[in-house]
C-alpha positions in Angstrom: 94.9 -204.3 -74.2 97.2 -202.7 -76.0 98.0 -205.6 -79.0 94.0 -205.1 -79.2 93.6 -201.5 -79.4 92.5 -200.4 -83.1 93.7 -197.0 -84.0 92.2 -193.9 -84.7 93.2 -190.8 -86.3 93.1 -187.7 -84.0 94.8 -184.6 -85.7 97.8 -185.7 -87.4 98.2 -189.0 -85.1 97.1 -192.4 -85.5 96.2 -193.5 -82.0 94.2 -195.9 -79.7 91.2 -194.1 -78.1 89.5 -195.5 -75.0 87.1 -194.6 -73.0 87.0 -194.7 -68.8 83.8 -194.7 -67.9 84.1 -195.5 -63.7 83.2 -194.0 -60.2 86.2 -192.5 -58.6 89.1 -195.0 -57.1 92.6 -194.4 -56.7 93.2 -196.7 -59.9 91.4 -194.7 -61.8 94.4 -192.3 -62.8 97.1 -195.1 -62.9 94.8 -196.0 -65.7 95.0 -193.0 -67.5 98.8 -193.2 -67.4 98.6 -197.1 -68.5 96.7 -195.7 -71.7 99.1 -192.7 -72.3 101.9 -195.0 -71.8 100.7 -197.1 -75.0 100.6 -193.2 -76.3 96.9 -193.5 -76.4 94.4 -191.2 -75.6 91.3 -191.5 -72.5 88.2 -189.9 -72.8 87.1 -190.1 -69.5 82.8 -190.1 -69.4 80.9 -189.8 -66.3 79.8 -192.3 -64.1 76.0 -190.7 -64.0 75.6 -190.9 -68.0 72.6 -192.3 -68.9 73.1 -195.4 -72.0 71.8 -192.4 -74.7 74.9 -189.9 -73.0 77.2 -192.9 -73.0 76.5 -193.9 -76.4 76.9 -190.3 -77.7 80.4 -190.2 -76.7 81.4 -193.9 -77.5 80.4 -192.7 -81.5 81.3 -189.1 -81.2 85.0 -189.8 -79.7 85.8 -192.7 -81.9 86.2 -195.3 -79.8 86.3 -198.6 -79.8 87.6 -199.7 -76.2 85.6 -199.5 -73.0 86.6 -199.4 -69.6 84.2 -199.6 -66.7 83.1 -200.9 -63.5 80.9 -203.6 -62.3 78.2 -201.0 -60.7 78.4 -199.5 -63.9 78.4 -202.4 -66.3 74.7 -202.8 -67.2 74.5 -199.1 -68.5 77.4 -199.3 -70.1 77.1 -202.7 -72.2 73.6 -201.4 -73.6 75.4 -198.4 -74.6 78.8 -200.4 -75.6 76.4 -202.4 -77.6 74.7 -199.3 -79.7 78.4 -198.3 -80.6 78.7 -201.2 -82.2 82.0 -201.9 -79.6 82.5 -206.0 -79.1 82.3 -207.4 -75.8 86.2 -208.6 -76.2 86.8 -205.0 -76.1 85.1 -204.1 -72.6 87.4 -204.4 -69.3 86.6 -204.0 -65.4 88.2 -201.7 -63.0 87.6 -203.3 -59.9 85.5 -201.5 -57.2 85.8 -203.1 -53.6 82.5 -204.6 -52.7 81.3 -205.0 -56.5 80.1 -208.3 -57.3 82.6 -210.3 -59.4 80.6 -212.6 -61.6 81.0 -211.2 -65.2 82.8 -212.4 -68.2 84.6 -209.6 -68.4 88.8 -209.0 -67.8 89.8 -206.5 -65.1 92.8 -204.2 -65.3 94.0 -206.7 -62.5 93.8 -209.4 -65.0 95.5 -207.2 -67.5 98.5 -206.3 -65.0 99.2 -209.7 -63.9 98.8 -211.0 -68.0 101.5 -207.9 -68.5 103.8 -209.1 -66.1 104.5 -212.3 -68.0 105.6 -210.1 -71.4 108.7 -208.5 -72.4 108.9 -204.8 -70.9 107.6 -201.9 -73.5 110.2 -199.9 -75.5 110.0 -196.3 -74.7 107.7 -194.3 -76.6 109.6 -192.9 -79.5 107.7 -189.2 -79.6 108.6 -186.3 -81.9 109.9 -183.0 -81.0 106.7 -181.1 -79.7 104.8 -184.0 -79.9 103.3 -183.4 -76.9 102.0 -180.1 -77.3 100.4 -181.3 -80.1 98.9 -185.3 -79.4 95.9 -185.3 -77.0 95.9 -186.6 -73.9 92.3 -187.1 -73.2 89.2 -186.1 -75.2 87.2 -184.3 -72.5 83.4 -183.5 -73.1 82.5 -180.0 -72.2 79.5 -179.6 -70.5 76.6 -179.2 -72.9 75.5 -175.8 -71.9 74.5 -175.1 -75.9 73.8 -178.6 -77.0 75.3 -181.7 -76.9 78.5 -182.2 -75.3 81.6 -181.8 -77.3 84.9 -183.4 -77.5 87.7 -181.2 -76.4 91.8 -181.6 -77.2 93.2 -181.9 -74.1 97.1 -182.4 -75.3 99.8 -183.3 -72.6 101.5 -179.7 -72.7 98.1 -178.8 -71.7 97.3 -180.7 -68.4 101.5 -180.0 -67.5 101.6 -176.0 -68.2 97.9 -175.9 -65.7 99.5 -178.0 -63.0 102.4 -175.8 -63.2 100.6 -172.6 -63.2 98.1 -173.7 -60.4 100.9 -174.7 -57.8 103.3 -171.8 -58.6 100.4 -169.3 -57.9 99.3 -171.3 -54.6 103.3 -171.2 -53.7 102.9 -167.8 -51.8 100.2 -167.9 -49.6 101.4 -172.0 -48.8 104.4 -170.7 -47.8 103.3 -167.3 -45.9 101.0 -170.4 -44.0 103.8 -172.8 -43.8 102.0 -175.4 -45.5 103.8 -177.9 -47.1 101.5 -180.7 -47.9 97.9 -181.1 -47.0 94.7 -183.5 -46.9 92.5 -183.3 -49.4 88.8 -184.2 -50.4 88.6 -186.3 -53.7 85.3 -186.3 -54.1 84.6 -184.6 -57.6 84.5 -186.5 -60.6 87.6 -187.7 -61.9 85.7 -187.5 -65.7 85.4 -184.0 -64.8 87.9 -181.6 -65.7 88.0 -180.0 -62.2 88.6 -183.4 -60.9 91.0 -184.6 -63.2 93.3 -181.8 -63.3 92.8 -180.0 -60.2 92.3 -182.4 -57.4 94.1 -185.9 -59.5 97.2 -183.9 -61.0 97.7 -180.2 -59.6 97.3 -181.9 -55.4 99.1 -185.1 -56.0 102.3 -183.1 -57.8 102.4 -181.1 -55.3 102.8 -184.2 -52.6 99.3 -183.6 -51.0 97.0 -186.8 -49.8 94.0 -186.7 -51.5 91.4 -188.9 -50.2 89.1 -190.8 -53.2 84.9 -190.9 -53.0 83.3 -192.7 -55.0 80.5 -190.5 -55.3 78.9 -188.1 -53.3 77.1 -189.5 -50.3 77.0 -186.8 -47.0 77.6 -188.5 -44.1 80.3 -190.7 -45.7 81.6 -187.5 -46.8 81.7 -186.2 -43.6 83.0 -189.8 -42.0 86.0 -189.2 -44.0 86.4 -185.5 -42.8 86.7 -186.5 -39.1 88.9 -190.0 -40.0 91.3 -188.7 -42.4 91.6 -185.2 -40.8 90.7 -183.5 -44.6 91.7 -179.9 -44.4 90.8 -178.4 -47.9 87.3 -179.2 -49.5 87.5 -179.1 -53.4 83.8 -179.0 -54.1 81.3 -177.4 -56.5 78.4 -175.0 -55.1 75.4 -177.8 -54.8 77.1 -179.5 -52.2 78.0 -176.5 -50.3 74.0 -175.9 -50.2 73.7 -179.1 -48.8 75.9 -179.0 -46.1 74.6 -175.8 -45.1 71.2 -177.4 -45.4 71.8 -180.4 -43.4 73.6 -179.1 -40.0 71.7 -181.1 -37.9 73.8 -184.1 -39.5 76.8 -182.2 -39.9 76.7 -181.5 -36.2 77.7 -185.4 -35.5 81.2 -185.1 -37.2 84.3 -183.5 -36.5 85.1 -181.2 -39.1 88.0 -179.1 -37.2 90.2 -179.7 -39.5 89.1 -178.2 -42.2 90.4 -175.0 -42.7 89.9 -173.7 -46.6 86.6 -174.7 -49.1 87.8 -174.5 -52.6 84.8 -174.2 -55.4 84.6 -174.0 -58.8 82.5 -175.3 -61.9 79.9 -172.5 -61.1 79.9 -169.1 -59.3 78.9 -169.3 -55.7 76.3 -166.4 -54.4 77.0 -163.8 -52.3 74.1 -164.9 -49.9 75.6 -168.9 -49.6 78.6 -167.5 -49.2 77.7 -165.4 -45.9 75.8 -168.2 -44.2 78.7 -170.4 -45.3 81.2 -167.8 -43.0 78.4 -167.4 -40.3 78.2 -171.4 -40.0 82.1 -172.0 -40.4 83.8 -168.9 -39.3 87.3 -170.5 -39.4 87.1 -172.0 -42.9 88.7 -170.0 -45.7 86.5 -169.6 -49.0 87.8 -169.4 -52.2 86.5 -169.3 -55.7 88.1 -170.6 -59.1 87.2 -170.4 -63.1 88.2 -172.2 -65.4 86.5 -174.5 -68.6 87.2 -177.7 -70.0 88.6 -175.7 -73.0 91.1 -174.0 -70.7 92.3 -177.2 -69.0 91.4 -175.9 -66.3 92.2 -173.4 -64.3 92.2 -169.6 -65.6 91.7 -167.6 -62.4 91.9 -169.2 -58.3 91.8 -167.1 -54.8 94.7 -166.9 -53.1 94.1 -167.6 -49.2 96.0 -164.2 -48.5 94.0 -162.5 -50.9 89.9 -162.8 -50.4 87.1 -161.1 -52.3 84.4 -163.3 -52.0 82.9 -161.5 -55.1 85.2 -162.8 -57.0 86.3 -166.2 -58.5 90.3 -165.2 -58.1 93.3 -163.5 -60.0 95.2 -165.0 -63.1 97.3 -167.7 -63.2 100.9 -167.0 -64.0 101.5 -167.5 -67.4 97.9 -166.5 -68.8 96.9 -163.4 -70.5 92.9 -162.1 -70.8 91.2 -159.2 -71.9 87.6 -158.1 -72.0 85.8 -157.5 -75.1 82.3 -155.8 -75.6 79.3 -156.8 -77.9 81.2 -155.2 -81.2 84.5 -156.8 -80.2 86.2 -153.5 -78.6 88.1 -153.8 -76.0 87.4 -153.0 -72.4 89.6 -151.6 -70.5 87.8 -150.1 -67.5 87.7 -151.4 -64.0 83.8 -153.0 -63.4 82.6 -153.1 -67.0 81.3 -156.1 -67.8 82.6 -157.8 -71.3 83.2 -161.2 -72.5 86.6 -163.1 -71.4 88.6 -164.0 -74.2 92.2 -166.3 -72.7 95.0 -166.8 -73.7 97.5 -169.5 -72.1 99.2 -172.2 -72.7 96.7 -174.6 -71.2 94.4 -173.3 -73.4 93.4 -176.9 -75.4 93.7 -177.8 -79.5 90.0 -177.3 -79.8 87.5 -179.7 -80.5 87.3 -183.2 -81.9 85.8 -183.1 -85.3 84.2 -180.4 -85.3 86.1 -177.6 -87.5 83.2 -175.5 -87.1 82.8 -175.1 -83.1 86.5 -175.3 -83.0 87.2 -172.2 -85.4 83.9 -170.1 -83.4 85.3 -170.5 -80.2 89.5 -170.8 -80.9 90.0 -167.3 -82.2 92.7 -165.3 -84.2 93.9 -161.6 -83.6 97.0 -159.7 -84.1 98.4 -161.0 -80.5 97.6 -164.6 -81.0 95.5 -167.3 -80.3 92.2 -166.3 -77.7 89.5 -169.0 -76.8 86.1 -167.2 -76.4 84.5 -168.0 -72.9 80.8 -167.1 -73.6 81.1 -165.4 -70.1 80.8 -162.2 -69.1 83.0 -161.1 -66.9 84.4 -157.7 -65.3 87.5 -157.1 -63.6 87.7 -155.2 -60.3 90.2 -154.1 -57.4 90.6 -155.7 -54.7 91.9 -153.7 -51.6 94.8 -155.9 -52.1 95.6 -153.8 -54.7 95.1 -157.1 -57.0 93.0 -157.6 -60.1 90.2 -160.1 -59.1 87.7 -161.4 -61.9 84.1 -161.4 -61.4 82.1 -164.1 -63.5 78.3 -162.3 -64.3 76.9 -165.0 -66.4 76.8 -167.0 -69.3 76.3 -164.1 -72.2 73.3 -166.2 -73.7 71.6 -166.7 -70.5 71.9 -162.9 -69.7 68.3 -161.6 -69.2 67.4 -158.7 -71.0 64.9 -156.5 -69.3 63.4 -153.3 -70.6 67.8 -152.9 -71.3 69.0 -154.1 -68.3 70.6 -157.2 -68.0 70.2 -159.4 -65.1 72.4 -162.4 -64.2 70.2 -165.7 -63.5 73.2 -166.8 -61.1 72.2 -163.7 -58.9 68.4 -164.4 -58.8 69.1 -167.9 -57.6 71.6 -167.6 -55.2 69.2 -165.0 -53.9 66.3 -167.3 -54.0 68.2 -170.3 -52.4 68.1 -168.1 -49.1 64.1 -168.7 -48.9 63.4 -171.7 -46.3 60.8 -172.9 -49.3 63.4 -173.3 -51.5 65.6 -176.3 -52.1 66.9 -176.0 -55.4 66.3 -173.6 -58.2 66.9 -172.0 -61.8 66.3 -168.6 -63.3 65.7 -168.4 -67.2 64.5 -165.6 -69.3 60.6 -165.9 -70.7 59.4 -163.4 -73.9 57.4 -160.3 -72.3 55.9 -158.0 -74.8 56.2 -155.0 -72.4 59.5 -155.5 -71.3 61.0 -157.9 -73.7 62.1 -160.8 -71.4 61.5 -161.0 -67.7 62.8 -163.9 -65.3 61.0 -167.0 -64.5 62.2 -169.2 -61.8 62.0 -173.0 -61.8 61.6 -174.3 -58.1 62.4 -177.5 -56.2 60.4 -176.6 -52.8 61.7 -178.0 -49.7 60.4 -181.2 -48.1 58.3 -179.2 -45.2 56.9 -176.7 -47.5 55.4 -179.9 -49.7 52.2 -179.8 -47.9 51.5 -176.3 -48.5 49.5 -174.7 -51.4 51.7 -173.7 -54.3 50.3 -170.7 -55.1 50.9 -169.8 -51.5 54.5 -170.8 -51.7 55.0 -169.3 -55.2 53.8 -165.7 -53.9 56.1 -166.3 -51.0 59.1 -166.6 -53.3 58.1 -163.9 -55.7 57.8 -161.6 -52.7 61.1 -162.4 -51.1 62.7 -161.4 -54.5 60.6 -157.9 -55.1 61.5 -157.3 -51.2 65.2 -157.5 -51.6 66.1 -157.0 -55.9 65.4 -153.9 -57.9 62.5 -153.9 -59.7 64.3 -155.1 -63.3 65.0 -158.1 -61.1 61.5 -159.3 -59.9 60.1 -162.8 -61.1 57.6 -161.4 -63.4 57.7 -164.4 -65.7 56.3 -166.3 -62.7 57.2 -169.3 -60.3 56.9 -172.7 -61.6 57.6 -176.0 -59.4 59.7 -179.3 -60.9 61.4 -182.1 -59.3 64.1 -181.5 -60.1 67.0 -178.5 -62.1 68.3 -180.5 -64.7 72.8 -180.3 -64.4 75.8 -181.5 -65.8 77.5 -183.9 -64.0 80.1 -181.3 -62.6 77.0 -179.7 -60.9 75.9 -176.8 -63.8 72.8 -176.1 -63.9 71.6 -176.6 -68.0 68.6 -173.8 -68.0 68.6 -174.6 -71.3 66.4 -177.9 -70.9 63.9 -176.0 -69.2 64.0 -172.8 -72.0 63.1 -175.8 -74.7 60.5 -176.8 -72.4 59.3 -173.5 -71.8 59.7 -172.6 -75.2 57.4 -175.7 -76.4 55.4 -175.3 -73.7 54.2 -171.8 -75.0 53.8 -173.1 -78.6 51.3 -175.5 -77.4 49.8 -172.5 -75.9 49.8 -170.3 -79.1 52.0 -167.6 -77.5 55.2 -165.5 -77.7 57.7 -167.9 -78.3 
């Protein structure tokens, strides 16, 4: 692969790009390594792209190598195909129980053709090279439009490994941990998979146990088989465990002893049923973006606010900024985060303008912009926790208060009629915006009436919120809450279909 690997400039270096488009297996990451070993860079897509989502990042990363799987391997040769990428330049990562019959080489092919060459000469890097030569071109989510490319360099995904398992060091050893099972369910393409649960677990010497993809009882099968005692999940699948107890009840999860989420903030109310269901599990929150490879703040296990997504990693500065740019210094007061760190990426891939927005300059360095609010609090620890409100665009504005969507919905989630749901702002000439909640109802409430159901909902929230809070906008039923594939909900496919809706309609837009 290697000898056939054009290259492609990336910052100042001329380099093979390739993109790992697979479900999660334990090759997956010796693959990565094979690439970076040729000093090339992965950009790792997800294995639940569509061909239009695939195709996007086959242009928009450069690339003109493809590696896949066979499950995989029609989507992926339609979108290979609109990249203009040859089918000489499309390999296989083999997937047990995936039919065989393709044209195609597989990584197994490549290892055993390797074998038979002369061994490489050691890559002949620069000072600082690695600080400054990607590693992998990760795609951020696509909260604000299509994903983006991110620098992840090698310094990077090294100075976020460090930082995660020197601030887990205390409370391992206060527990006497050493090592420990752990659930590798969460996509590897993801930036919480890939540097959290592929690098951070496995340089500490922990077992991580590969999914494929998220199924529940086969989650739960491996639970009770491999004894998995730390859950590294994202907050949709903690809603459908709790959801599905009368399948959970079959397995054995004893062993489990601490649920680890990140991607999005957890509620308050999932949270509670979570420690009614489980008393014994410890539940802990981390931030981080793809920008800040990864992690910027994790809980401790000797140090809970449930509140809270965690404290800073060593080695990371942040400060709080309000809507003019002053800074916050107050306990409480919301702001946006601005970090600082050296995990903190290069910015993005072609794309001067994003990169200069959101990679800032001030008298004390480099800051990346979040676009979340955020306050900082006390713990009675004595420790600074950080408490992620909301996106700042997604921040509902009603008659001048601002109310947090993530609130509404982990509110709304607690309503048996309720299996899935979003919170956006609508225009309201009275109070200016007012939330509307998009609904998946639950399978027994399918039969009722939905105006029935909808004043149900709409009532649970004016029962329990202040009146700033109330569903005003209304409650509108879909089959779905459109999400990234790490499990974040994009409100702002249902604001352009809201927003289109009411043109249609002749009103406020």
């Amino acid at each position: 692969m290697g000898a056939q690997a054009p290259n492609r400039s990336v910052g100042p270096y001329a380099v093979p790009i390739v993109v790992l488009c697979s479900r999660n297996k334990v090759d997956y990451i010796p693959t990565v390594y094979a690439i970076h070993r040729l000093s090339g860079i992965v950009t790792p897509a997800n294995a639940v792209y569509s061909v239009a989502e695939l195709e996007h990042q086959l242009k928009s990363s450069g690339s003109q190598i493809l590696i896949t799987c066979v499950p995989l391997l029609d989507t992926a040769l339609q979108a290979a195909k609109k990249a203009g990428i040859a089918n000489d330049k499309i390999f296989i990562l083999p997937m047990a129980g995936a039919e065989t019959s393709h044209q195609f080489p597989s990584i197994e092919d490549l290892i055993k053709e390797g074998k038979a060459l002369p061994d490489l000469e050691a890559l002949k890097w620069t000072k600082g090279q690695g600080a400054r030569q990607p590693a992998m071109l990760s795609y951020s989510s696509g909260t604000s439009g299509l994903p983006k490319a991110v620098m992840v360099s090698h310094r990077n995904v090294i100075a976020n490994v460090i930082q995660q398992t020197t601030f887990e060091e205390v409370a391992r050893s206060q527990k006497g941990i050493k090592t420990q099972v752990l659930l590798g369910l969460l996509p590897l393409s993801h930036i919480y998979g890939l540097i959290v649960v592929a690098h951070s677990s496995t340089w500490r010497g922990d077992e991580v146990i590969i999914l494929p993809k998220f199924e529940l009882e086969t989650l739960l099968a491996a639970i009770q088989k491999h004894k998995i005692e730390q859950l590294l999940v994202v907050p949709p699948i903690v809603i459908r465990i709790l959801r599905s107890q009368d399948i959970c009840r079959k397995y054995d999860m004893s062993s489990v002893r601490f649920l680890y989420t990140g991607a999005a903030p957890m509620g308050k109310e999932t949270i509670e049923a979570l420690e009614k269901q489980y008393p014994k599990w410890v539940i802990g929150q981390a931030y981080g973006m793809t920008e800040t490879a990864t992690v910027v703040v994790t809980t401790s296990e000797h140090d809970i606010l449930h509140k809270s997504s965690g404290s800073l990693v060593p080695g990371t500065r942040a400060k709080l900024v309000d809507l003019d740019g002053s800074e916050i210094t107050e306990y409480d007061k919301p702001g946006e985060l601005l970090v600082q760190s050296p995990s903190v990426t290069l910015g993005y891939h072609n794309n001067e303008k994003a990169t200069a927005e959101t990679f800032i300059y001030d008298d004390d360095g480099r800051w990346i912009r979040t676009g979340d609010e955020v306050l900082v609090t006390l713990a009675p620890s004595g420790n600074e926790h950080f408490v992620v409100v909301d996106r700042i665009k997604e921040l509902i504005k009603v008659k001048g208060h601002q109310v947090a969507p993530a609130e509404l919905e982990a509110h709304l989630l607690t309503h048996p009629a309720v299996s899935d749901c979003t919170v956006i702002q609508v225009p309201d000439d009275h109070a200016g915006e007012v939330p509307k909640a998009f609904v998946v109802k639950a399978a027994e409430f399918e039969s009722k009436p939905e105006e029935e159901v909808a004043q149900a909902i709409i009532k649970h929230v004016a029962d329990h919120k202040a009146s700033y809070k109330h569903l005003k906008g209304g409650v509108e039923f879909i089959d779905v809450i459109p999400k990234s594939p790490s499990g974040k909900i994009l409100r702002r496919f249902l604001r352009d279909k809201e927003r289109e809706k009411r043109r249609k309609e002749g009103g406020k837009l």
